[in-house]
N, C-alpha and C positions, 0 to 999 in steps of 0.2 A: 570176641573180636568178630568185627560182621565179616562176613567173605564176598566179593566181588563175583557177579554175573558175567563169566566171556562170554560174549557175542561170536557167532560164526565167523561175519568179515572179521572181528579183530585176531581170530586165531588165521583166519587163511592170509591178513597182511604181516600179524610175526612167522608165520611157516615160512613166508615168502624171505625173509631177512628184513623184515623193515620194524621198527618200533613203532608202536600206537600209541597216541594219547588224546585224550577224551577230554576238550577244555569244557568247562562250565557256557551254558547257551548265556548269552547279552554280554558277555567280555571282552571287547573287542579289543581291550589294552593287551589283553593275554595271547591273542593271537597276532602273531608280526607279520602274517598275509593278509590282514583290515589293516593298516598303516600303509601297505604295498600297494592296495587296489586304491587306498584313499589319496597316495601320488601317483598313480597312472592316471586317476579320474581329474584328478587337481589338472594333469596337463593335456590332456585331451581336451578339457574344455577351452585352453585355449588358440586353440588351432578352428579356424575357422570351417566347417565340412560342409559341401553343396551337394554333394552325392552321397548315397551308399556305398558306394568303393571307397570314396576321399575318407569317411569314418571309419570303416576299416583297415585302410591304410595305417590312419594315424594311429588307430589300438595297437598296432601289431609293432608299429614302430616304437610307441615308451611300453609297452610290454617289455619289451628287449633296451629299452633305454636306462633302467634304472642301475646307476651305479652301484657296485659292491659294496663301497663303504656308507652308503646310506641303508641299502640290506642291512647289513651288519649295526649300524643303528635301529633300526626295528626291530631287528632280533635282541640287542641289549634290553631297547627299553621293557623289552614283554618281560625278560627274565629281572629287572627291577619289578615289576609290577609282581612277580610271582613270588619274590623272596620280601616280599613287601605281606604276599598274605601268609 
């Protein structure tokens, strides 16, 4: 059985209380924060910006805009995607 390499950050983020996991790089089905960033991007473009402020506004506003229950669909769909591999 092969044994797994810990990395330093990943033992000082479980020291810390938190769980790690390490998705495969180009999967973006697998991670439900690319689904997140890809409806915060979806609505920001539709917002018209004339300034640097007006574009930051409007990030900071669907940053904070995104309903639970669509969260909660991103988070679903990645764990179909994972029990799919």
């Amino acid at each position: 059985m092969k044994t797994r390499k810990i990395l330093g950050f990943e033992t000082l983020i479980t020291e810390a209380g938190h769980y790690c996991i390490f998705l495969p790089k180009f999967h973006c089905e697998l991670n439900p924060i690319e689904m997140y960033w890809g409806w915060v991007k979806y609505r920001f473009r539709e917002i018209p910006k004339k300034t640097f402020q007006d574009a930051k506004d409007t990030a900071f506003k669907y940053l904070d805009a995104c309903p639970t229950e669509v969260k909660r669909h991103f988070i679903n769909r990645s764990f179909r995607w994972m029990s799919a591999y």
